[in-house]
C-alpha positions, 0 to 999 in steps of 0.5 A: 168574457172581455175585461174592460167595459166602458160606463155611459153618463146615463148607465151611471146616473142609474147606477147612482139612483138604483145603489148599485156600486161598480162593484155590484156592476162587475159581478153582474157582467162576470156571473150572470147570464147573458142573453143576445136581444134587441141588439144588446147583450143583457146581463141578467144575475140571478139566485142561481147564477150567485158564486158558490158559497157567496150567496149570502153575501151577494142576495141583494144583487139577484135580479140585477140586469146590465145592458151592454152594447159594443163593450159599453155599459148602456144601462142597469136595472133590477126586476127579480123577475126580469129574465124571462121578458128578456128572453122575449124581446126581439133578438134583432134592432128594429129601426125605427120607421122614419117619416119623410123629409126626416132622413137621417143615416144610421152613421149620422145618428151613432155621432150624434149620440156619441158626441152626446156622451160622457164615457167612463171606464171601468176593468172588473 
């Protein structure tokens, strides 16, 4: 389990709109189950996965899913019951098709999108 995750400017502006706390954020990465899909690991904490004798304390939690990618924290969301469509996403990245005349690298891209975002880090 890595200590160190880094939080992208879109996975904090959703942290921001969906009250989840980096707090919140840290229980989720260090309890909740995880499932390799889509080419991201998915955090997903839910009434089982809560630490023993917390339950109480962290119920409101139960349904939070980090996507994390490469020790960065892509998103965050809730669906209670999100964990099952999880397990169905396809388990490799599917590039999109790209369209003639419009060939760009796979290299290219990862720059332009890193040189497109804000990192924050965080230990839990």
């Amino acid at each position: 389990m890595r200590s160190q995750f880094r939080i992208s400017d879109h996975a904090a502006r959703r942290m921001a709109q969906r009250n989840v706390g980096v707090l919140d954020l840290g229980v989720a990465l260090q309890f909740g189950r995880v499932v390799y899909a889509a080419g991201a690991e998915f955090h997903f904490l839910g009434r089982r996965d809560l630490p023993k004798g917390r339950e109480r304390e962290f119920e409101r939690l139960v349904g939070l899913t980090a996507v994390v990618s490469e020790d960065t924290v892509i998103t965050v969301y809730r669906n209670r019951n999100g964990f099952g469509k999880t397990r169905r996403k396809s388990k490799h990245f599917v590039p999109p098709r790209r369209e003639p005349g419009h060939d760009v690298s796979s290299a290219e891209v990862r720059r332009r999108i890193r040189s497109q975002v804000e990192w924050r880090e965080i230990a839990i």
